[in-house]
C-alpha positions, 0 to 999 in steps of 0.5 A: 212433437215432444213427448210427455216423458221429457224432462223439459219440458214445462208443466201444463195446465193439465200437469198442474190440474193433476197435481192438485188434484192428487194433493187433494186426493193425498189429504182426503186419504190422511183425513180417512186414515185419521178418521178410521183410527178414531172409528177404531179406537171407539169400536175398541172402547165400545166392546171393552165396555160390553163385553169386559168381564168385571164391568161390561154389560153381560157381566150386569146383566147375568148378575141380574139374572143371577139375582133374579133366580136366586131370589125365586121371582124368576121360578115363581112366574113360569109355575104360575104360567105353568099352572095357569095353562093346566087349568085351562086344559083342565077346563077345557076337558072338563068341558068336552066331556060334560058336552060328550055326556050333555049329548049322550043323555040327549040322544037316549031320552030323545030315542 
């Protein structure tokens, strides 16, 4: 019985499957390889695009926020929220209190 070792002997079946199968496999890894650069290169583009400090999309936007702020929109909202909720705490005090005093005075005409 001869061993697969030897030189030669010819190739089987099974030897040219494998083959052909390694050969596939070998263009499949070239297409990957292909691909990831490409995938690379994009990812590349992509962060040069969000992160680049003259034009990226932070820049932008803290130029936006820079201009916003500096026009005083941005200050002027949060003091309006800012006062609108001190009104409502105003309103409520105000509130338990005449409730407190309503209740008192009920309890001494009552009595």
């Amino acid at each position: 019985m001869p061993s697969n070792n030897d030189q030669s002997c010819p190739p089987t079946a099974s030897d040219l499957n494998v083959s052909t199968c390694l050969l596939d496999l070998t263009n499949k890894i070239d297409q990957l390889i292909i691909s990831h650069n490409e995938l690379a290169e994009n990812i590349t583009k992509l962060k040069e695009a969000i992160y680049h400090p003259d034009e990226g999309i932070y820049s932008r936007i803290r130029e936006l926020e820079r201009a916003m702020i500096g026009d005083g929109d941005v200050r002027m909202v949060k003091v309006e929220e800012t006062i609108a909720g001190i009104k409502k705490i105003q309103w409520m005090v105000i509130g338990s209190t005449v409730a407190a005093i309503s209740a008192v005075l009920i309890n001494l005409i009552s009595n």
